[in-house]
C-alpha positions in Angstrom: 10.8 11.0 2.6 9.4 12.8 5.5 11.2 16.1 4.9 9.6 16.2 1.4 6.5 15.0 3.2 6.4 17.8 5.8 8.1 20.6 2.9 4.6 18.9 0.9 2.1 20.1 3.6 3.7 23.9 3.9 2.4 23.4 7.6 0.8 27.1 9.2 1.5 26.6 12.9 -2.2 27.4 13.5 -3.3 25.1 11.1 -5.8 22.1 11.0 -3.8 19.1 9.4 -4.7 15.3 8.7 -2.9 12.4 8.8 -4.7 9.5 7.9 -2.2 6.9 8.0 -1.1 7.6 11.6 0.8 4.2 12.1 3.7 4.1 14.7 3.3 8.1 14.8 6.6 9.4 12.9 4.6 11.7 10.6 2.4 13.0 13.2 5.0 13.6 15.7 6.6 15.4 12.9 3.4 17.3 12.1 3.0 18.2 16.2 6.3 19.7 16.6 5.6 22.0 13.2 2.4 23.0 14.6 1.7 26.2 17.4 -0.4 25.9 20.5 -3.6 26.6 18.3 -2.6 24.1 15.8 -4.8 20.6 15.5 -3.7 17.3 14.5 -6.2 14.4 13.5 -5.2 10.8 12.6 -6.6 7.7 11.2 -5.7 4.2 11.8 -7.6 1.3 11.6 -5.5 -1.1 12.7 -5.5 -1.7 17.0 -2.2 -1.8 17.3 -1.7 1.7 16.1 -3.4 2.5 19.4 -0.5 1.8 21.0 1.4 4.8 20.0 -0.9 7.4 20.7 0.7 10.7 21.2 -0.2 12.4 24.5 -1.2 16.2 23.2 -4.4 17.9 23.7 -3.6 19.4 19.6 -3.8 15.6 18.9 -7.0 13.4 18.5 -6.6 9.8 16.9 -9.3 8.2 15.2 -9.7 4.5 15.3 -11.0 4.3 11.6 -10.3 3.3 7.9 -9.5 6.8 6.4 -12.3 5.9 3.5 -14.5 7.9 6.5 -12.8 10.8 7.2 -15.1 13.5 6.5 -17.7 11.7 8.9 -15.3 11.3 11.6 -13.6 15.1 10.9 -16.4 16.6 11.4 -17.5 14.7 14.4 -14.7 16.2 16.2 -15.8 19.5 15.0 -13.7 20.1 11.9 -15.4 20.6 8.9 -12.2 22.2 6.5 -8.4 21.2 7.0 -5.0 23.0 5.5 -3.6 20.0 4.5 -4.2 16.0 4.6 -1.1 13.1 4.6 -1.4 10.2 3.4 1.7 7.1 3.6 -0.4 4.1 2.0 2.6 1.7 2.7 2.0 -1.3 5.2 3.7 -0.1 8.5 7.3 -1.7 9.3 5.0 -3.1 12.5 3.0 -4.5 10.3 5.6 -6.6 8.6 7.4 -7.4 11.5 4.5 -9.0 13.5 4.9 -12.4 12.6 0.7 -13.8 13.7 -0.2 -10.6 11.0 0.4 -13.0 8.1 1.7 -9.8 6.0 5.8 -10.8 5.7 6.4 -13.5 3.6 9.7 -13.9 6.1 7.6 -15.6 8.2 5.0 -18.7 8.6 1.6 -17.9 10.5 -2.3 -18.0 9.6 -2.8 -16.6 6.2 -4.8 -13.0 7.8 -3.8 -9.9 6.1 -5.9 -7.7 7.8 -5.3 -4.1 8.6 -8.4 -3.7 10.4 -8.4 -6.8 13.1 -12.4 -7.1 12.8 -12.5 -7.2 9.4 -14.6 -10.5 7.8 -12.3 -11.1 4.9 -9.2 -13.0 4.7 -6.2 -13.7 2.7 -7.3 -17.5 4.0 -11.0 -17.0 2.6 -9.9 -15.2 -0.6 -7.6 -17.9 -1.3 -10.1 -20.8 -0.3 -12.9 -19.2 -1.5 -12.4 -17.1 -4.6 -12.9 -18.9 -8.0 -10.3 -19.5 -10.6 -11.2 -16.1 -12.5 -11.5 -13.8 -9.1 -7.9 -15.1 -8.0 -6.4 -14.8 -12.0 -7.8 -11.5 -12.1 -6.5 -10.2 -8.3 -3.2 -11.7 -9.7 -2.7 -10.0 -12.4 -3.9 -6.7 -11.6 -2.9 -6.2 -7.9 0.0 -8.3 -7.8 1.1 -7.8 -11.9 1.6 -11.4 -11.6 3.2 -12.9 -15.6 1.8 -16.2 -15.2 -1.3 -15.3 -12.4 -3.5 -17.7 -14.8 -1.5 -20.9 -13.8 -1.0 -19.3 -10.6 -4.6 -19.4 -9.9 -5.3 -22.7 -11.9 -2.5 -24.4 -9.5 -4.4 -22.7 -6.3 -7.8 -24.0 -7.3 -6.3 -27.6 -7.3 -3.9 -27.8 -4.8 -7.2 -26.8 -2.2 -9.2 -29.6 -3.6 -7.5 -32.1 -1.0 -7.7 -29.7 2.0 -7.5 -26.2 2.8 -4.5 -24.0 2.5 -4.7 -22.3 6.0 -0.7 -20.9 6.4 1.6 -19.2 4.3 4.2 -21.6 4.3 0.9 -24.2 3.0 0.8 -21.8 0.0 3.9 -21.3 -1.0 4.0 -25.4 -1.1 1.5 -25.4 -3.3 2.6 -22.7 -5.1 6.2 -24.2 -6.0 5.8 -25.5 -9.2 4.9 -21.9 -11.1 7.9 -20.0 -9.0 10.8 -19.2 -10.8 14.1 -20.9 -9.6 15.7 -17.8 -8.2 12.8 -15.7 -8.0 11.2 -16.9 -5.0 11.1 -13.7 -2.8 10.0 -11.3 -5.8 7.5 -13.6 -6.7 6.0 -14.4 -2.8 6.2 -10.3 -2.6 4.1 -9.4 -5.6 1.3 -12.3 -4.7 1.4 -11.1 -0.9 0.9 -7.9 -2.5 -1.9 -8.5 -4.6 -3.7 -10.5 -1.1 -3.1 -7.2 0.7 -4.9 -5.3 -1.5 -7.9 -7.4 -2.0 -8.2 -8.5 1.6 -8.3 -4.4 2.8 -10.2 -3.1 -0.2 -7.2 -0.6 -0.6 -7.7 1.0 -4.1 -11.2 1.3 -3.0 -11.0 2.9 0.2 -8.2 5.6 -1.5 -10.7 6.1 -3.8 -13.0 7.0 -1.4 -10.8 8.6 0.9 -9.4 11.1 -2.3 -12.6 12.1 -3.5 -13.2 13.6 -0.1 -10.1 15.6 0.6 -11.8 17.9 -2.6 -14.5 19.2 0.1 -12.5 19.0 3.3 -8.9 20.9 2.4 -9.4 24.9 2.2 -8.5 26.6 -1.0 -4.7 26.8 -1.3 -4.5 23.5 1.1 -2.5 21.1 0.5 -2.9 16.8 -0.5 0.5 15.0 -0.1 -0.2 12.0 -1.0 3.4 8.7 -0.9 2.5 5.3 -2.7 4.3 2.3 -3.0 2.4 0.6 -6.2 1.9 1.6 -9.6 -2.1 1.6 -9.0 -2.4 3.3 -6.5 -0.1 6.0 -7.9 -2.2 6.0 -10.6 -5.3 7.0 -9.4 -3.4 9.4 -6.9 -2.0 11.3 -10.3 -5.1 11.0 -12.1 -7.1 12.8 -9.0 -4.8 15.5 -8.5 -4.5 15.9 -12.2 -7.8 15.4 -13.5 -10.5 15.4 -10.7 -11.0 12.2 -11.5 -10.2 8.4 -11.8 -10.0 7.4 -15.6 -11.0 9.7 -18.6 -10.4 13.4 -19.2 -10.3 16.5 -17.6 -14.0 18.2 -17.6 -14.0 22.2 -18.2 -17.0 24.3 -18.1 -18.5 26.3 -21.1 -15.6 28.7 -21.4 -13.5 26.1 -21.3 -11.8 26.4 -18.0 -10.9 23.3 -16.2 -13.2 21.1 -13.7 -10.7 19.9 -11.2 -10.1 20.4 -7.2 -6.2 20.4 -7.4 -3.8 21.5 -9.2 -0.2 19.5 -8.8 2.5 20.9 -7.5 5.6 19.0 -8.9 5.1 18.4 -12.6 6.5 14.8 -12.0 5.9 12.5 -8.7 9.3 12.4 -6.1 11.0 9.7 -5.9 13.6 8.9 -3.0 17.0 9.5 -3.1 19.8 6.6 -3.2 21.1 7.3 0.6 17.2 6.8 2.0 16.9 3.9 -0.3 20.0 2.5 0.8 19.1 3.3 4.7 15.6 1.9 3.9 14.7 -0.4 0.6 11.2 -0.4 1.3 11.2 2.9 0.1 12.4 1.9 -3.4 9.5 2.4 -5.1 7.9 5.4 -3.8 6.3 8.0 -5.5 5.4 11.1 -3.4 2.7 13.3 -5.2 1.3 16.8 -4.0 -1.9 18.5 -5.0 -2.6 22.3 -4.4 -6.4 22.6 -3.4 -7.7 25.4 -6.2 -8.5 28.9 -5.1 -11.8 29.7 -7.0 
């Protein structure tokens, strides 16, 4: 959905924009060629081999870094207010393709996961190392696993013996609760859940959301694509609410407490020829918040 991305952003040609999920560059490019010669471009990624597609353009600056720091790192670079921030929280087709990453359940390799290459954690230590109830509960929630009780009981045992270092290890040990038929669903919302837990992802979006509030200028824009039901949760909730969980605050005449208004009164989805063209994009959910002119 890039058209709906850029359309999202109303880009100003002299504007200061953010893309914080810079990946192999398609949305910044897109971003660059939208922008005049006083426009600026910042991205985030904190995965090295984003490196590699670093667009030569003095407008452009790319920031090594998980975007849960972006105000620090905006306003080393001098930029202390932006017109609009971007944000595509899905794993990079790179990502999924590179075999040693251990993301694509396609392929067998080391059970990694990480985004950020000198990160401590795992999808080998969380599954070797979590207890029964961590790994039941990172289940069920990330991954919306049915059964992610047995799932976790059958983990627990099958690493008595020895350690389950690859992916092909764990889907062996994992046979027994998988649905005949199911396999690829099942592997995907488990690889899912991993993903998550290993890159801290709800909690670096939290992070990350709360701080567009004081960076984007009044009548700046957040555009904001998901790919899972939490994190389009607590997207909604911000842009709606100003906040995570609860309700709206309003002051003492009753006016609302909130950063954004949204700008579509429903999230929007793809349409069938780009889902067709691309099924990873099935189940986004493209959501757009108007920073509040007070």
């Amino acid at each position: 959905m890039l058209a709906e991305c850029l359309d999202g952003l109303n880009i100003d040609p002299k504007g200061v924009y953010v893309d914080v999920t810079f990946g192999g560059g398609g949305h910044s490019k897109a971003i660059l060629e939208k922008l005049g010669p006083e426009g600026k471009l910042i991205s985030f990624d904190q995965d090295p081999d984003a490196a590699n597609n670093v667009i030569d353009d003095e407008r452009f600056t790319f920031v090594p870094q998980n975007f849960r720091y972006i105000k620090k790192f905006c306003r080393l670079h001098g930029v202390k207010e932006v017109d609009g921030i971007l944000a595509d929280l899905g794993v990079s087709s790179h990502q999924f393709d590179s075999a040693e990453r251990g993301f694509s359940i396609r392929f067998d390799a080391e059970l990694d996961m990480r985004m950020d290459q000198q990160g401590e954690l795992t999808a080998k230590k969380v599954i070797n190392e979590y207890s029964e109830e961590e790994l039941h509960q990172i289940f069920g929630m990330y991954g919306e696993i049915i059964n992610s009780k047995t799932l976790a009981k059958t983990i627990v045992l099958g690493r008595l013996n020895k350690s389950i270092n690859t992916i092909q290890e764990l889907k062996d040990i994992i046979k027994p609760v998988v649905k005949r038929g199911k396999e690829n669903q099942y592997h995907a919302q488990l690889f899912q859940a991993l993903r998550i837990e290993v890159n801290q992802e709800l909690e670096a979006l939290k992070e990350m959301l709360e701080q567009t509030a004081e960076l984007i200028k009044p009548g700046g824009r957040l555009v904001v694509m998901s790919y899972h039901s939490l994190e389009d949760r607590l997207v909604k909730n911000f842009i709606n609410k100003g906040k995570f969980r609860g309700e709206v605050e309003k002051d003492f005449y009753g006016n609302e407490l909130k950063p954004f208004e949204s700008f579509t009164r429903k999230a929007i989805s793809p349409t069938e020829e780009e889902i067709k063209e691309n099924n990873r994009a099935r189940s986004a959910k493209l959501r757009i918040g108007v920073k509040v002119q007070r």
